[in-house]
Backbone as JSON, one array per atom type, in Angstrom:
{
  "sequence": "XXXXXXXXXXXXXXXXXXXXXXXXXXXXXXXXXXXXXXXXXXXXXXXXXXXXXXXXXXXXXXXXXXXXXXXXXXXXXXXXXXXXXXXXXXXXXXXXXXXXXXXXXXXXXXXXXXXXXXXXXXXXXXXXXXXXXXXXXXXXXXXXXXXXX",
  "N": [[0.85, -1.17, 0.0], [0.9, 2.01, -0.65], [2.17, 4.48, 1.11], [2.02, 7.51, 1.32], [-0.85, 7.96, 0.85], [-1.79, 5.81, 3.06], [-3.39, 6.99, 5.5], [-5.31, 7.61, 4.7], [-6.76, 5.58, 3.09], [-8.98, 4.46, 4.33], [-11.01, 6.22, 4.51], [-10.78, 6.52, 0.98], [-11.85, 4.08, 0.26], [-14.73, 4.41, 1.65], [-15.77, 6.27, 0.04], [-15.82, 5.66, -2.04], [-17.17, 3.04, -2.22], [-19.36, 4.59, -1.96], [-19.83, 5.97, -3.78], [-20.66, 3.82, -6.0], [-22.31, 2.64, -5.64], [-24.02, 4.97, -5.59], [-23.82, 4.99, -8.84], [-24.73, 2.74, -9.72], [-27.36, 2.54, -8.59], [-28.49, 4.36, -9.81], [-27.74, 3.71, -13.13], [-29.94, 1.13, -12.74], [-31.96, 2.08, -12.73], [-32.64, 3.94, -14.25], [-33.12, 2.34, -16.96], [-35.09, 1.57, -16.39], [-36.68, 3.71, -16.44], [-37.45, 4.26, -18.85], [-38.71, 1.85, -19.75], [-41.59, 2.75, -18.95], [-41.42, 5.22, -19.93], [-41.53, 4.78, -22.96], [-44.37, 3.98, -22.82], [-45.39, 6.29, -23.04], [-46.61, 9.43, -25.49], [-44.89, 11.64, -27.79], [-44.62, 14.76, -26.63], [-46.87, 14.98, -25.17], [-47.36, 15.71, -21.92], [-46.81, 14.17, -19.92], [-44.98, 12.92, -21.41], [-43.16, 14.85, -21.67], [-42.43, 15.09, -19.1], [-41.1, 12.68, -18.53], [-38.81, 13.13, -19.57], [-37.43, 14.86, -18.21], [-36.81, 13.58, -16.05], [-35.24, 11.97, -16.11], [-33.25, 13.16, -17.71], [-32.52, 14.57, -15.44], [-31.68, 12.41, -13.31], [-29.46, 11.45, -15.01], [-27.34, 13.51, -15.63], [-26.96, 14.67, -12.53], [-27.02, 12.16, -11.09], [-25.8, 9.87, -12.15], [-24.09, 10.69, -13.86], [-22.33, 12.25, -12.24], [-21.74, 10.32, -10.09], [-20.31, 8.01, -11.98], [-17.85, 9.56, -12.56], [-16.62, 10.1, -10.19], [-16.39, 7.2, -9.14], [-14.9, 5.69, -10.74], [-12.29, 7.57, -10.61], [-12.04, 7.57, -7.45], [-11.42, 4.59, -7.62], [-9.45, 4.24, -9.09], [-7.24, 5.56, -7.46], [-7.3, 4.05, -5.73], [-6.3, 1.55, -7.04], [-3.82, 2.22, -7.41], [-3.14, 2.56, -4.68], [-3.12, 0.6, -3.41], [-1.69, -0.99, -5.11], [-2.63, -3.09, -7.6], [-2.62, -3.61, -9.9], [-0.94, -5.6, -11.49], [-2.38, -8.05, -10.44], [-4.28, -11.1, -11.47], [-7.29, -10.85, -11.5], [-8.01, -8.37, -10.68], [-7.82, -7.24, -13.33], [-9.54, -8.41, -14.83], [-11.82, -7.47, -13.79], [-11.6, -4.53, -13.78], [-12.0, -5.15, -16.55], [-14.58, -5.44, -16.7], [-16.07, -3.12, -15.89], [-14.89, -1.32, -17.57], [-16.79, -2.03, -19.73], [-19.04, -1.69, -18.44], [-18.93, 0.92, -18.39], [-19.06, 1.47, -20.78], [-22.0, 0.65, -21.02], [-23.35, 2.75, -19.84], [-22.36, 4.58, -21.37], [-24.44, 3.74, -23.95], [-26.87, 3.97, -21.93], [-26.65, 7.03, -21.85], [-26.66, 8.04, -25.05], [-29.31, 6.88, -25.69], [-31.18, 7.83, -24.17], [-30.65, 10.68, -24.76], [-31.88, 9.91, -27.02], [-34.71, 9.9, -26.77], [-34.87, 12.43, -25.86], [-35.32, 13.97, -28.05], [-37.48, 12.7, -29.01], [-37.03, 10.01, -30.85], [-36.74, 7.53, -30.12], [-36.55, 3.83, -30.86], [-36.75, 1.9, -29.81], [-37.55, -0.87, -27.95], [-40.38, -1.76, -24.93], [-39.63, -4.41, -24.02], [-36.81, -4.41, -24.69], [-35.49, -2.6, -23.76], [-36.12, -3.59, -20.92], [-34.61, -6.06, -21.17], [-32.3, -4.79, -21.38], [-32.1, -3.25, -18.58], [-31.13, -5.45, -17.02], [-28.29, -5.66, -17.48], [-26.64, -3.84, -16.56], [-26.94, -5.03, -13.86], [-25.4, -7.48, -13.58], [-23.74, -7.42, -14.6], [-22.23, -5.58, -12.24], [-22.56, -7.96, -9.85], [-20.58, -9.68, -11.41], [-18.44, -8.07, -10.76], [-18.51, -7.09, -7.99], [-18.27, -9.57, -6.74], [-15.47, -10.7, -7.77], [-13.73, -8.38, -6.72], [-14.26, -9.0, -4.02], [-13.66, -11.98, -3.73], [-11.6, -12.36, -5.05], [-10.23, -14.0, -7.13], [-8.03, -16.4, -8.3], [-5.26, -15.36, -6.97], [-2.51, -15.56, -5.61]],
  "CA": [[0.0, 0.0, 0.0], [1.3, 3.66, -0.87], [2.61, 5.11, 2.53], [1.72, 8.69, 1.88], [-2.36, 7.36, 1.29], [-2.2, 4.8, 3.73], [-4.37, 6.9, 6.59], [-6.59, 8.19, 3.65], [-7.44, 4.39, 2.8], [-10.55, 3.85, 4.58], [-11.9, 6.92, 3.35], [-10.78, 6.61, -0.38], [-12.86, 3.3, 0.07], [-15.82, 4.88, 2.15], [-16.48, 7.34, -1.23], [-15.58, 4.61, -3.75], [-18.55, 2.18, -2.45], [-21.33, 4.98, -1.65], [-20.19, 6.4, -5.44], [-20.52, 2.55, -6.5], [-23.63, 3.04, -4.99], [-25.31, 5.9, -6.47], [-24.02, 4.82, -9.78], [-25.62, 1.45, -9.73], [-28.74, 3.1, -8.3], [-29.31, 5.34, -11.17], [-27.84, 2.42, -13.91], [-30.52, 0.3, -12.46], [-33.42, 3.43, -13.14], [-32.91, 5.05, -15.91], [-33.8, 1.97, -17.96], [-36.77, 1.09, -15.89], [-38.15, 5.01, -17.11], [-37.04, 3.92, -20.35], [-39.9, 1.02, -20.11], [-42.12, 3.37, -18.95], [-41.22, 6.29, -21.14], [-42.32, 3.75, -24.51], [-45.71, 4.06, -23.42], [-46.13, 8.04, -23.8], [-46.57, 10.64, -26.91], [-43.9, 12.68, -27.95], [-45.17, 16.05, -26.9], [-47.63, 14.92, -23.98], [-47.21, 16.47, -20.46], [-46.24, 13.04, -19.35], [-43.27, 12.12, -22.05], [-41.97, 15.47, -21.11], [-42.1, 14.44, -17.47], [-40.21, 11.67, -18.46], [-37.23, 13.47, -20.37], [-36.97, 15.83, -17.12], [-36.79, 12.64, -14.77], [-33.9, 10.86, -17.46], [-32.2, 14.64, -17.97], [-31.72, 14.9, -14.05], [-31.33, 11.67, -13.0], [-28.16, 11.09, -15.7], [-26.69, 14.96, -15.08], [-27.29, 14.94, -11.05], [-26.36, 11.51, -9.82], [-25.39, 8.89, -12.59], [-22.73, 11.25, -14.31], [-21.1, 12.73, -11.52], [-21.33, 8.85, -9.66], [-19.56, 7.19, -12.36], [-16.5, 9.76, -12.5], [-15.8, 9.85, -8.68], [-16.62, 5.84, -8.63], [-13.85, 5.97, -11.32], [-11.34, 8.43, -9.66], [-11.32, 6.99, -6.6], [-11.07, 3.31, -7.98], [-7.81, 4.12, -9.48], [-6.49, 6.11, -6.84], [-7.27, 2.65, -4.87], [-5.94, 0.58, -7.25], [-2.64, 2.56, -7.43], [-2.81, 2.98, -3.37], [-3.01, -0.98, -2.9], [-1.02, -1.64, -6.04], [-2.92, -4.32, -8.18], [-2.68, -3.46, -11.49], [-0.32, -7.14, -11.85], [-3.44, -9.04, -10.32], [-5.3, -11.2, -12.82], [-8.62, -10.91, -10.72], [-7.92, -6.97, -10.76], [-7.46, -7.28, -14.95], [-11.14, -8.72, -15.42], [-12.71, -6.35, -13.0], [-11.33, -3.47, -14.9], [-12.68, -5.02, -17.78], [-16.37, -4.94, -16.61], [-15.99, -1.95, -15.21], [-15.1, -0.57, -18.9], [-17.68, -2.47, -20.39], [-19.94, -0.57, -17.54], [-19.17, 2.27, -18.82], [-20.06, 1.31, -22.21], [-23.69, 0.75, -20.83], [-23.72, 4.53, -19.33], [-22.25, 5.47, -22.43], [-25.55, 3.53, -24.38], [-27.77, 4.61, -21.99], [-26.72, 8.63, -22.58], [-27.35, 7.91, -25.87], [-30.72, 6.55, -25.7], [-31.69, 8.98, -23.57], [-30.68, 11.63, -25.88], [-33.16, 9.31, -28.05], [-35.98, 10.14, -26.31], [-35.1, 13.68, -25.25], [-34.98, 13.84, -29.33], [-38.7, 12.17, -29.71], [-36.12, 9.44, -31.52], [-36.4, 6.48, -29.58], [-36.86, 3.22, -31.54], [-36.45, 0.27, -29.22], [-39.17, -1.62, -27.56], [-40.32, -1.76, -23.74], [-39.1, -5.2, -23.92], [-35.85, -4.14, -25.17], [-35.23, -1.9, -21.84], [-36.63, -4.4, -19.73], [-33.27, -7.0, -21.38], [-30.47, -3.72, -20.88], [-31.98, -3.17, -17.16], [-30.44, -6.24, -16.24], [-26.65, -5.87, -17.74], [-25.75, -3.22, -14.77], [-27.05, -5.85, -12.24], [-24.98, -8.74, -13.43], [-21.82, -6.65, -14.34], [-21.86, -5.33, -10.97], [-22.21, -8.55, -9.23], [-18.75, -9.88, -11.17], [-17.43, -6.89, -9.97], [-18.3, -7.41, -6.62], [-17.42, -11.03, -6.57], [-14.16, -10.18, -8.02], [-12.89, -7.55, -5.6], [-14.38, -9.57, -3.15], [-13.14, -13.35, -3.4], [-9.79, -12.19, -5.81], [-9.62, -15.29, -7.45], [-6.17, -16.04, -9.1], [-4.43, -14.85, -6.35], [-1.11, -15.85, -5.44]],
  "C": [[0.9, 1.24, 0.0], [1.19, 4.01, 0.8], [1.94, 6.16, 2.78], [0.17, 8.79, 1.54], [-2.84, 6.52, 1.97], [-3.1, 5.18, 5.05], [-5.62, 7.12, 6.03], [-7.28, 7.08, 3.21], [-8.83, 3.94, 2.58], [-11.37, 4.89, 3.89], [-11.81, 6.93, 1.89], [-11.89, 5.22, -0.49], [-14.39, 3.28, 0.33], [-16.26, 5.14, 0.63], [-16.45, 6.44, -2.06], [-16.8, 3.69, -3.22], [-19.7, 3.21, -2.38], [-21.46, 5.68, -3.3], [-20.28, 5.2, -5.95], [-22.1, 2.48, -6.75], [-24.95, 3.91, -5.87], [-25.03, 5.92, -8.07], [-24.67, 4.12, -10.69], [-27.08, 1.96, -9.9], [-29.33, 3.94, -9.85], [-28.97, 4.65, -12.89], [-29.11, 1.58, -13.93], [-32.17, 1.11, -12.75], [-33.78, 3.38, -14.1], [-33.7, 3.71, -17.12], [-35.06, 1.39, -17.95], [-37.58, 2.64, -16.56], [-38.03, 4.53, -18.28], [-38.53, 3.05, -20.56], [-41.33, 1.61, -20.12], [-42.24, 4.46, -20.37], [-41.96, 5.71, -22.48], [-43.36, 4.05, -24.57], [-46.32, 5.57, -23.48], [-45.88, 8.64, -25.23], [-45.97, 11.21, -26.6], [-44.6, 14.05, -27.74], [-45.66, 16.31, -26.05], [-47.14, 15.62, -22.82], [-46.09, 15.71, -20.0], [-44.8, 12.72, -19.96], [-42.48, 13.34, -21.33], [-41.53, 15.77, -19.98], [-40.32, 13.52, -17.28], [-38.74, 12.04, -18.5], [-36.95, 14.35, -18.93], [-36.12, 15.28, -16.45], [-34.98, 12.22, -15.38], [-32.9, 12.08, -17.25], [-31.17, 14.81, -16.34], [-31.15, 13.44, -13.53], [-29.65, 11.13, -14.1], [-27.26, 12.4, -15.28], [-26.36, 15.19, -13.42], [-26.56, 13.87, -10.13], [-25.64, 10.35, -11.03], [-23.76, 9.31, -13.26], [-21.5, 11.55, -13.49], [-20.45, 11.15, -10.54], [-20.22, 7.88, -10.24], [-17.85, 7.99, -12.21], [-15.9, 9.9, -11.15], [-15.65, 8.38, -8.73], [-14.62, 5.93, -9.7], [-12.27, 6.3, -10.87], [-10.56, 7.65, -8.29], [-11.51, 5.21, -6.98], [-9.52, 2.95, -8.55], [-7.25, 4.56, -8.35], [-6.33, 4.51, -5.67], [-6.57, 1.73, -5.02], [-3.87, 0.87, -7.14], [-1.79, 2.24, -5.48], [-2.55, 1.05, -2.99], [-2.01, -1.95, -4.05], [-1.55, -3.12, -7.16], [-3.12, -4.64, -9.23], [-1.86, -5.19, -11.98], [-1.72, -8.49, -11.43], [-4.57, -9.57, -11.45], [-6.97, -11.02, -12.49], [-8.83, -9.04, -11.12], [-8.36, -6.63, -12.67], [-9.19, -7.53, -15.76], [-12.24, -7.3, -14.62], [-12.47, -5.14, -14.16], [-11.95, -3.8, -16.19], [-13.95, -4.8, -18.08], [-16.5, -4.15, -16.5], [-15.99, -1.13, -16.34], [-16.43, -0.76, -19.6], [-19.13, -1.62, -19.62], [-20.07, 0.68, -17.5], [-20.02, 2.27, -20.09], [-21.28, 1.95, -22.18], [-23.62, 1.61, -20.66], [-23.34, 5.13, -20.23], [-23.86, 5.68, -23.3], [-26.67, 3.99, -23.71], [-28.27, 6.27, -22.26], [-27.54, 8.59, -23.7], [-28.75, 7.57, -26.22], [-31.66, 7.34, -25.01], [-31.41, 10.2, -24.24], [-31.77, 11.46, -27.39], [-34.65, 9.94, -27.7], [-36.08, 11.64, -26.33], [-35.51, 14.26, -26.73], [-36.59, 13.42, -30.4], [-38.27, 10.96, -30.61], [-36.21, 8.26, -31.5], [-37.18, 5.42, -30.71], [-37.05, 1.42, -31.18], [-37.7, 0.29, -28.56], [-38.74, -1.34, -25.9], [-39.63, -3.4, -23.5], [-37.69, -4.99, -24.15], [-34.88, -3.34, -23.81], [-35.21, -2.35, -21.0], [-35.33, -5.9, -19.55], [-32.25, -5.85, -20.23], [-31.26, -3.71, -19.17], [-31.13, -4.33, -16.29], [-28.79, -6.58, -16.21], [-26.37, -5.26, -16.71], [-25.91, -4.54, -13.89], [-25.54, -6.79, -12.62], [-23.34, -7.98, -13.83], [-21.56, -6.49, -12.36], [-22.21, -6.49, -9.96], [-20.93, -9.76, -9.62], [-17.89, -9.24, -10.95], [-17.14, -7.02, -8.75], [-17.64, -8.9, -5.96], [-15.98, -11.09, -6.83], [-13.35, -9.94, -7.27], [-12.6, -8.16, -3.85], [-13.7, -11.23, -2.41], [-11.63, -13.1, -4.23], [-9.71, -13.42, -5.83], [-8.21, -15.17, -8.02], [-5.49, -15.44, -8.39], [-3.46, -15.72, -5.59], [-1.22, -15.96, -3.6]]
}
């Protein structure tokens, strides 16, 4: 562990799970309005409820969640050193791929905000479940570190 972050530890890990946290949380949303959202008119009271809900909820807690979760995940990984771990190597890779999704759902949410959207409520109701299952080989990961020496 890095000496001159070693009293800062617990807190670089405090902020890194409650931003884990509220990134998940709003991953795990946005594509439930999404199922919702399908069944209003472009124009209605209600769709443009929707785009408000999507606008703040990605701007407010999912955007700024993922780049602290981010931030302090490296500063963690640097502070504990595990960039050589093959357990560390896959995590990181979901973790990209988890961005992906927050990349796709921006986009799709720019679909809607757009009147644009073209996918089905079934189609939303699949992607709601990639966050879950990324983030429990994430957690299993960090947690059991297989492949470890």
């Amino acid at each position: 562990m890095s000496e001159a972050l070693l009293p800062l530890y617990p807190w670089l890990k405090a902020f890194h799970i409650i931003a884990v946290i509220a990134w998940m949380a709003g991953m795990l949303y946005l594509p439930r309005l999404f199922v919702y959202h399908c069944e209003t008119k472009p124009g209605t009271a209600e769709y443009e409820r929707f785009k408000l809900m999507e606008r703040k909820l990605m701007r407010i807690i999912i955007n700024p969640a993922m780049i602290a979760t981010w931030i302090l995940g490296l500063t963690l990984a640097q502070t504990l050193h595990v960039w050589d771990q093959p357990w560390f190597h896959l995590k990181f890779l979901l973790v990209i791929v988890l961005s992906g999704v927050h990349g796709m759902l921006s986009r799709w949410r720019r679909d809607f905000e757009h009147a644009r959207n073209t996918k089905s409520q079934r189609f939303y109701r699949i992607i709601n479940e990639v966050p879950a299952i990324l983030m429990a080989g994430i957690v299993i990961l960090v947690v059991v570190k297989p492949w470890t020496g």
